[in-house]
Phi, psi and omega in degrees: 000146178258189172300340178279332199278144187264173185271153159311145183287126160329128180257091167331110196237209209296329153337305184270118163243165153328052222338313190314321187298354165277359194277002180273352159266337190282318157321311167272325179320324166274294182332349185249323172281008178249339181329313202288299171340298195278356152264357170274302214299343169289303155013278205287356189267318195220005163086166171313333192250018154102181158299347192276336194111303182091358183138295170291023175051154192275165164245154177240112167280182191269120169349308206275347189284330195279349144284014171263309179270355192272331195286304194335291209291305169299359160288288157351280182306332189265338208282003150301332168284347136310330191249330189278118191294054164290336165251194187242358189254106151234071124309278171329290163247041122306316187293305170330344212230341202243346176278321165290339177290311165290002145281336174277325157317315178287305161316317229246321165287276190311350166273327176298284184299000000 
């Protein structure tokens, strides 16, 4: 080769994958460790025998513990958008993970309650 000429680009073959390809596992994986959060915070909203009572009067847990398990889970649930290198800035996906975690937090409140 002389000076001019560049090597050929590598051609991504059976070896090179995408970092993203690990969210096909790493995903449900949160999703499922976090489900248990978000059923004690259900748990803490209206006690076992729902809001109506059943019979038993509601018990009501303390606000601040079921925003406590609701923030766990929804942490939980993002934290493959934290960690799995899809982008090469993490910033990006720290911004990514804390933005999508309070949406989901939310959504996961307005539902409980």
């Amino acid at each position: 080769m002389t000076e001019t000429q560049q090597p050929p680009a590598k051609h991504p073959g059976f070896g090179a994958r995408h970092p993203g390809i690990h969210f096909l596992w790493a995903a449900p994986l949160a999703i499922v460790a976090s489900l248990g959060f978000f059923f004690i915070a259900a748990i803490n909203v209206c006690g076992v025998s729902g809001c109506g009572g059943g019979g038993y009067g509601v018990s009501r847990g303390d606000p601040a513990d079921t925003a406590m398990f609701v923030i766990i889970g929804s942490l939980i649930w993002m934290l493959p958008v934290g960690l799995i290198p899809w982008t090469k800035s993490r910033a990006v996906r720290a911004t990514t993970m804390l933005v999508l975690s309070l949406l989901i937090g939310s959504v996961v409140w307005v539902g409980i309650s």
